[in-house]
Every structure is written in C-alpha cells, then in structure tokens.
Short mmCIF file of the C-alpha atoms (twelve columns), coordinates in Angstrom:
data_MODEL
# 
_entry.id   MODEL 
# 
loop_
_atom_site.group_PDB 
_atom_site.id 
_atom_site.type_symbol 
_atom_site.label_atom_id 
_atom_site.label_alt_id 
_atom_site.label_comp_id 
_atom_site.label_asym_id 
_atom_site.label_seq_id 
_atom_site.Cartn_x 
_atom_site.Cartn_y 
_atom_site.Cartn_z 
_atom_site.pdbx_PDB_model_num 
ATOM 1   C CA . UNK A 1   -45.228 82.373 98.503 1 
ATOM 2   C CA . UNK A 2   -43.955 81.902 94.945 1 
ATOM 3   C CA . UNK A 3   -44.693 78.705 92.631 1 
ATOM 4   C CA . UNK A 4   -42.669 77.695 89.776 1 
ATOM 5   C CA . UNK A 5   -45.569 76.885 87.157 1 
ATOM 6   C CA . UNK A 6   -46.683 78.556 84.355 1 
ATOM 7   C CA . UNK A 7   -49.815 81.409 85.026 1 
ATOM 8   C CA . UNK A 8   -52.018 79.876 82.292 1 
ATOM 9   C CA . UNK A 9   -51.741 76.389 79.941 1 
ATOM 10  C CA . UNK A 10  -48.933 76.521 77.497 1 
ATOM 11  C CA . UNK A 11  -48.291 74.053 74.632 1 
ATOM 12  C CA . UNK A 12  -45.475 72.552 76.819 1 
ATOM 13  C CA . UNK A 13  -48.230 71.387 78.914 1 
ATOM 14  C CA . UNK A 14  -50.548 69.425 76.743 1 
ATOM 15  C CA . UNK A 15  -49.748 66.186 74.881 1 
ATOM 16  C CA . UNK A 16  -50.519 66.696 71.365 1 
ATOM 17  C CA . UNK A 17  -53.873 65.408 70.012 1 
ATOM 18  C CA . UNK A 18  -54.570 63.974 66.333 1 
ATOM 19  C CA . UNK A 19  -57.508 66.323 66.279 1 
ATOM 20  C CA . UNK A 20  -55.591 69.280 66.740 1 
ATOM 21  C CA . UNK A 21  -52.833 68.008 64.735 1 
ATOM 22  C CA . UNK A 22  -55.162 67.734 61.855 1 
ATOM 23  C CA . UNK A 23  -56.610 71.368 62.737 1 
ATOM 24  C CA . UNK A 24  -53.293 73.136 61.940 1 
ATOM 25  C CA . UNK A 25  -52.281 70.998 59.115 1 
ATOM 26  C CA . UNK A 26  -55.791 71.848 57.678 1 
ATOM 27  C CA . UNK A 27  -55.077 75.902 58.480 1 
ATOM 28  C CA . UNK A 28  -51.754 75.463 57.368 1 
ATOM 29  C CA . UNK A 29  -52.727 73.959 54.005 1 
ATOM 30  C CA . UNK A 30  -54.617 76.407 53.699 1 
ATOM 31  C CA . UNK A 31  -52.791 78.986 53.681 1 
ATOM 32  C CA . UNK A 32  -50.051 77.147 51.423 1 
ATOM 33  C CA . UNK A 33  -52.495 76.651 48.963 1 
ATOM 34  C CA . UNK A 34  -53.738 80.624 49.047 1 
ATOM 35  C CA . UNK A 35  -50.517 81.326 48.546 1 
ATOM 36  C CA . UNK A 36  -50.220 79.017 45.682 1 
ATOM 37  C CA . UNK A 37  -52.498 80.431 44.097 1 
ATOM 38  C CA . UNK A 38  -51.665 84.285 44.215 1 
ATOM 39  C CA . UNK A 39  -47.681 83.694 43.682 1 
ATOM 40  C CA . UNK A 40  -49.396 81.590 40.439 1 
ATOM 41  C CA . UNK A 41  -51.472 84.062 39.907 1 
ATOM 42  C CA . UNK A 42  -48.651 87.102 40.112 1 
ATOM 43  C CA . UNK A 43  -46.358 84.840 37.911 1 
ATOM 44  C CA . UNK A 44  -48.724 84.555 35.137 1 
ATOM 45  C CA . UNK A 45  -49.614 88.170 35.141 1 
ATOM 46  C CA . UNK A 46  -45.993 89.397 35.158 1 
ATOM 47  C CA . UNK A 47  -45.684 86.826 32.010 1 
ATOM 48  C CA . UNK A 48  -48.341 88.642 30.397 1 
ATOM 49  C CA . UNK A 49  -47.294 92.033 30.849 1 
ATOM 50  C CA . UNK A 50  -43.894 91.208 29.798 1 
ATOM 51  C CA . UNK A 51  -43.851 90.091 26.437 1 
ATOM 52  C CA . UNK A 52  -40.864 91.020 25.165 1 
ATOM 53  C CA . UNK A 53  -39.199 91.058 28.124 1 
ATOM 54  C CA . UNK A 54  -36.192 88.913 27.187 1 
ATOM 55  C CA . UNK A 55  -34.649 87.934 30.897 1 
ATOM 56  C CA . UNK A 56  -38.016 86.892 32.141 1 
ATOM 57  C CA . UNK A 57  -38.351 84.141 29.062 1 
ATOM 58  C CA . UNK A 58  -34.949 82.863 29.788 1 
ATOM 59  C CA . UNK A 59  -35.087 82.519 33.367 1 
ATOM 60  C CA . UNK A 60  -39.004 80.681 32.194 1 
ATOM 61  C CA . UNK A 61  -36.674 78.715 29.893 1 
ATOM 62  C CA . UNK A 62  -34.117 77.693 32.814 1 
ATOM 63  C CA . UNK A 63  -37.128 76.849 35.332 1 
ATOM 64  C CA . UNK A 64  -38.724 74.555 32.862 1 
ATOM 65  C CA . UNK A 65  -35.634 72.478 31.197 1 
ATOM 66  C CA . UNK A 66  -33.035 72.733 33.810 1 
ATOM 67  C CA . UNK A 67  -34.821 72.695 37.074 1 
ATOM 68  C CA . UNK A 68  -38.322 70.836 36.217 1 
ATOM 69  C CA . UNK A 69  -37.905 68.352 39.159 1 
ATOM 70  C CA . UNK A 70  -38.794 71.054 41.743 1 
ATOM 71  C CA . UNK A 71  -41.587 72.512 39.528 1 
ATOM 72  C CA . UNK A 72  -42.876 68.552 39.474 1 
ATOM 73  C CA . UNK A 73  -42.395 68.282 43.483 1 
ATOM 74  C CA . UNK A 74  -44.053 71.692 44.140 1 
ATOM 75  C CA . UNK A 75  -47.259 70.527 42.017 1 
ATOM 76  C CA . UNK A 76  -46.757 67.244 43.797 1 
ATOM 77  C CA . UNK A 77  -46.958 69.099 46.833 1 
ATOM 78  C CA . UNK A 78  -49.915 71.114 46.058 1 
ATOM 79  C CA . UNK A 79  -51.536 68.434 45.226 1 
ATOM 80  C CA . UNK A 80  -51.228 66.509 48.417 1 
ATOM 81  C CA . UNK A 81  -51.671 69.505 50.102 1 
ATOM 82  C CA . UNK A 82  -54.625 70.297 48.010 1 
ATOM 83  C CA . UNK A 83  -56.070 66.498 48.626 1 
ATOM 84  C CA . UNK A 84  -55.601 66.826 52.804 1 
ATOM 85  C CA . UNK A 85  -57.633 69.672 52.799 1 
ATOM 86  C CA . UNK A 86  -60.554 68.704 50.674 1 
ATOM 87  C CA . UNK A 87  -60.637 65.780 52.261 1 
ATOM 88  C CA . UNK A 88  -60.631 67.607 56.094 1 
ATOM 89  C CA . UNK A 89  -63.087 69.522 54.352 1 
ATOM 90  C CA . UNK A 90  -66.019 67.312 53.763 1 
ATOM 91  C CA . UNK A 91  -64.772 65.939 57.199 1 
ATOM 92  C CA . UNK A 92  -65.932 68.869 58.466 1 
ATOM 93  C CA . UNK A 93  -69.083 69.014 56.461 1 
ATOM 94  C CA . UNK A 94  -70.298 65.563 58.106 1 
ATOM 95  C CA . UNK A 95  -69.519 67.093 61.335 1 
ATOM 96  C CA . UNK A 96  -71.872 70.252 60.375 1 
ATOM 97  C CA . UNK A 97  -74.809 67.693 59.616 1 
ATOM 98  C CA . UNK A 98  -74.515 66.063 63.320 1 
ATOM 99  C CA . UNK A 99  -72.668 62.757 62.043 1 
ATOM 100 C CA . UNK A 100 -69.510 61.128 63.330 1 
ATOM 101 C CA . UNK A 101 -69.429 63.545 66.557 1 
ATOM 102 C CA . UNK A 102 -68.779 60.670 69.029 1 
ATOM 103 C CA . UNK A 103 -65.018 60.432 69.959 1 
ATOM 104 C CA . UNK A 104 -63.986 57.326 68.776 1 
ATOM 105 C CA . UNK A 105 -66.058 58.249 65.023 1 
ATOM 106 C CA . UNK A 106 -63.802 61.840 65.477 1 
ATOM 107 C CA . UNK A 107 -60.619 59.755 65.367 1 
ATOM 108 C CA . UNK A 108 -61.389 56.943 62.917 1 
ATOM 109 C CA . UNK A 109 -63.223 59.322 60.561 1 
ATOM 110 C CA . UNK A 110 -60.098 61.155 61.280 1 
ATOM 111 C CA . UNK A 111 -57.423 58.289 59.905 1 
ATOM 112 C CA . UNK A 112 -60.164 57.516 57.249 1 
ATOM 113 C CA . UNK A 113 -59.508 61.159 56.112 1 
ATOM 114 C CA . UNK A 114 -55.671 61.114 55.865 1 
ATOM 115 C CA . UNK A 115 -55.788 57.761 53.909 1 
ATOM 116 C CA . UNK A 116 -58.371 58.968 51.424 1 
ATOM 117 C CA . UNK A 117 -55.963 62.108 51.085 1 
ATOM 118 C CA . UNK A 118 -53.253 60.297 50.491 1 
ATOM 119 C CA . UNK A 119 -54.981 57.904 48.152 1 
ATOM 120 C CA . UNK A 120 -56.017 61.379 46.014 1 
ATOM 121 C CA . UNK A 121 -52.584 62.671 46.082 1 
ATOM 122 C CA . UNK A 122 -50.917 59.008 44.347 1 
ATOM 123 C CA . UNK A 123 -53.786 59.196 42.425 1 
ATOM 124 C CA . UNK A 124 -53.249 62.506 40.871 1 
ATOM 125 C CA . UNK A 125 -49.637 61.822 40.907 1 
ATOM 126 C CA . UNK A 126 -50.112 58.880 38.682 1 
ATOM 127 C CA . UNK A 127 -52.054 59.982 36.383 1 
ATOM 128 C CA . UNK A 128 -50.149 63.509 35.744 1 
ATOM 129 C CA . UNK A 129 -47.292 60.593 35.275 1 
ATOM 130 C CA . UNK A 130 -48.749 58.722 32.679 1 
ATOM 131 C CA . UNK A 131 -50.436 62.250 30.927 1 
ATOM 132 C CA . UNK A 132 -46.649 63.602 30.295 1 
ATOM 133 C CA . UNK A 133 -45.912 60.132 28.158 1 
ATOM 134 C CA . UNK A 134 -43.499 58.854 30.889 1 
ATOM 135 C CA . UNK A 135 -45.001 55.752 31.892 1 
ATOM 136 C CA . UNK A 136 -45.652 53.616 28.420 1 
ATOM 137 C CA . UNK A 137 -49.168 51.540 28.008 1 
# 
C-alpha cells in the first residue's frame, strides 16, 4: 500500500507565520550585515595597503562621483537592515525577561517591532540627507 504524501513536514505544507517570517529576516540580516562589515572591512584594508596603487584610486574615484546612488542605497540598505535587527533584537531581549510571551503580545509586539524599524531607518535616512547639505534649513 503506497501513499502519495510527503514522509515528514515540508515547507509546502505549512502556511507561513509572521513569527517565522521575522525569524529569517532577523538571521538573514544578520548575516547581510556580517558581511557588510568584513567586505568594509577588506575594502578599507586593501585601500591602505595600496597607496600608490593608481587603478585602485581611480576605480575609488569612479565609485564615488559616477556611481554614488548605489553607494547611497547600499548604506540605505544597511541601515534598514541594521534598524530590523536591533529592533528584533531587544524584541528578543523582552522575551528573555518573561514579558510579551502570550500569543497575541508575540504578534503585536511583533508589528510594533517592524514599525519602530522602519521609523529608525527614515530616521537615519533623513538625517544622513540633511548632514550631506542636500536638504536646505
């Protein structure tokens, strides 16, 4: 006797759930922002050792004047993706202290989270705006 059905739960199966949904956001902003931070970290060291390398100045040179619009949107991206997980973060935190467990406090602490997230991101956003001299007072 042979069934058609898979031998354990797949991801088919289940409908997805804002509490996992934030989980692997939250894993995968983490990992975007570790590897922020060494390809930042590898970029700056290869401009140090390289001082007079000429190429690596003018392809700096090209980044920065020709192409600044993706070097904005890939801070702007950081930052948001910086902002989620801080804010999932002390999410978390309150859960480690016993508070906001229940189900219903899960998923309303769990919109509360996102907005204040996104609120941090526009805020950031703004003000790096207004440092560059863009916006005037």
């Amino acid at each position: 006797m042979k069934i058609n059905r898979p031998l354990s739960p797949h991801l088919t199966i289940y409908k997805p759930q804002l509490t996992s949904t934030f989980s692997i956001l939250h894993r995968i902003s983490g990992a975007f922002l570790a590897t922020m931070v060494l390809f930042s970290t590898f970029f700056f060291k290869i401009g140090d050792l390289s001082l007079t390398f000429y190429h690596f100045y003018q392809y700096l040179f090209f980044l920065t004047f020709h192409l600044n619009w993706v070097i904005i949107s890939l801070v702007n991206f950081t930052l948001l993706a910086l902002c989620y997980h801080m804010s999932n973060g002390v999410r978390h935190l309150l859960w480690d202290l016993g508070l906001f467990l229940e189900l219903s406090k899960v998923y309303t602490s769990g919109i509360i989270m996102l907005f204040c997230a996104a609120f941090l991101a526009l805020l950031n956003i703004i003000r790096q705006h207004w440092s560059n001299g863009q916006i005037p007072y």
